[in-house]
C-alpha positions as CSV (number, residue, x, y, z in Angstrom):
1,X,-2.7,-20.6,18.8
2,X,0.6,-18.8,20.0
3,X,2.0,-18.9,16.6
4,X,-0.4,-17.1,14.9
5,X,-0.4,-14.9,17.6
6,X,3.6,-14.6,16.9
7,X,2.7,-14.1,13.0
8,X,0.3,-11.2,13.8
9,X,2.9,-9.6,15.9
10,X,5.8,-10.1,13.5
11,X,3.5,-8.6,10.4
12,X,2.8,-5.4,12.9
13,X,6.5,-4.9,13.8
14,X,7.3,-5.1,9.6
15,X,4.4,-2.9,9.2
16,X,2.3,-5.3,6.8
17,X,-0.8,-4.2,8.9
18,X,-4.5,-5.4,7.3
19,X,-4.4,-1.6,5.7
20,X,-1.1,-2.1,3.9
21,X,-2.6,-5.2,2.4
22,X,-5.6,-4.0,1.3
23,X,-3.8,-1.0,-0.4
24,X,-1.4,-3.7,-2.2
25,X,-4.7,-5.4,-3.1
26,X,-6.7,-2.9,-4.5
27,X,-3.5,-1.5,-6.8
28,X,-3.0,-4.9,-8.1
29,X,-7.2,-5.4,-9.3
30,X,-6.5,-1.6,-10.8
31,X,-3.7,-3.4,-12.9
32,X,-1.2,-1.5,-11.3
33,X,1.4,-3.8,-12.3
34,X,3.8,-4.5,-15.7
35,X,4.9,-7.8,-17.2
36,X,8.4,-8.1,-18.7
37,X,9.1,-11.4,-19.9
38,X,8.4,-13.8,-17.2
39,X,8.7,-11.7,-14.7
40,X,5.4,-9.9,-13.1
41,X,6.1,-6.4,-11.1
42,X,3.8,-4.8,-8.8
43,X,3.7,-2.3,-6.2
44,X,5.6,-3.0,-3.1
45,X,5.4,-1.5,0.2
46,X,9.3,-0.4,1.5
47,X,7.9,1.8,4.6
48,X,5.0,2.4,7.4
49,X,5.2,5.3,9.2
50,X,3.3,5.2,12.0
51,X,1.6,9.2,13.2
52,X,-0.7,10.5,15.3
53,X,-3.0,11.7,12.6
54,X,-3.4,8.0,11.2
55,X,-0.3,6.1,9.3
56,X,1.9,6.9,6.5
57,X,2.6,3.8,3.7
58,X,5.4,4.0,1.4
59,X,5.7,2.1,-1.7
60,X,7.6,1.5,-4.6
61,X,6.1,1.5,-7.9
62,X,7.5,-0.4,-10.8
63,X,8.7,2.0,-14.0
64,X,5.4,2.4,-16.5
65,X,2.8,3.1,-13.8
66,X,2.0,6.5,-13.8
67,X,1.7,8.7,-10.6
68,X,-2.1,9.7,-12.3
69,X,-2.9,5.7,-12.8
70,X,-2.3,5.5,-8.6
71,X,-4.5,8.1,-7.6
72,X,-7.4,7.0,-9.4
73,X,-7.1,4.1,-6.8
74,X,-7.2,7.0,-4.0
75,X,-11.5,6.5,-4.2
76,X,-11.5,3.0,-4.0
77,X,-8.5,2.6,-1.4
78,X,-11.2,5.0,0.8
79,X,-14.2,3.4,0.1
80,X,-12.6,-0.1,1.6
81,X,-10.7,1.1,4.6
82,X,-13.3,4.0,5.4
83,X,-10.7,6.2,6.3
84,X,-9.6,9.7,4.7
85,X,-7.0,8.4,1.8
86,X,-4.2,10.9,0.6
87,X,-1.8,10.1,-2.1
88,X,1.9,12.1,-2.8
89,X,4.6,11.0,-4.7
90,X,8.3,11.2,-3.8
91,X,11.1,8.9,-4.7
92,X,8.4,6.9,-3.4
93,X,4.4,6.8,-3.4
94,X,3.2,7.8,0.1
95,X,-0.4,7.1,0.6
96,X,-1.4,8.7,4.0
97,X,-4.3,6.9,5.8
98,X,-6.1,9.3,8.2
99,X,-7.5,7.8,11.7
């Protein structure tokens, strides 16, 4: 019991909250993700940013994914979390999640 206590406290501090997962979840059933070889890239979350307005989720996208093919997630990444969803892209995508 106090180890996945520890586990739930440890994915918190790393920021791989429930919402991050979902996001990750719902890009990968979009097919927002490219095989080369052997090797399967997806998108990756590098950063949670944690604001008063709600949180702030960083990710990396792998090349060949199109900025337009992740913001036709933005609908369904709302409809799960029922929260406001913006998307921006950076060096990174940012995909703000309003409280």
């Amino acid at each position: 019991m106090m180890l996945a206590f520890l586990h739930k406290v440890i994915d918190f501090l790393l920021g791989r909250t429930k919402d991050s997962k979902d996001i990750v979840t719902i890009f990968d059933e979009h097919g927002l993700s490219v095989v080369s070889g052997k090797n399967t890239y997806s998108v990756q979350l590098r950063k949670t940013v944690r604001h008063s307005w709600g949180t702030e989720y960083a990710f990396n996208v792998p090349l060949g994914i199109t900025f337009n093919k992740c913001k036709e997630c933005t609908g369904a990444i709302a409809d799960i979390l029922q929260k406001k969803v913006t998307m921006t892209s950076f060096s990174l995508l940012h995909v703000n999640v309003y409280e």
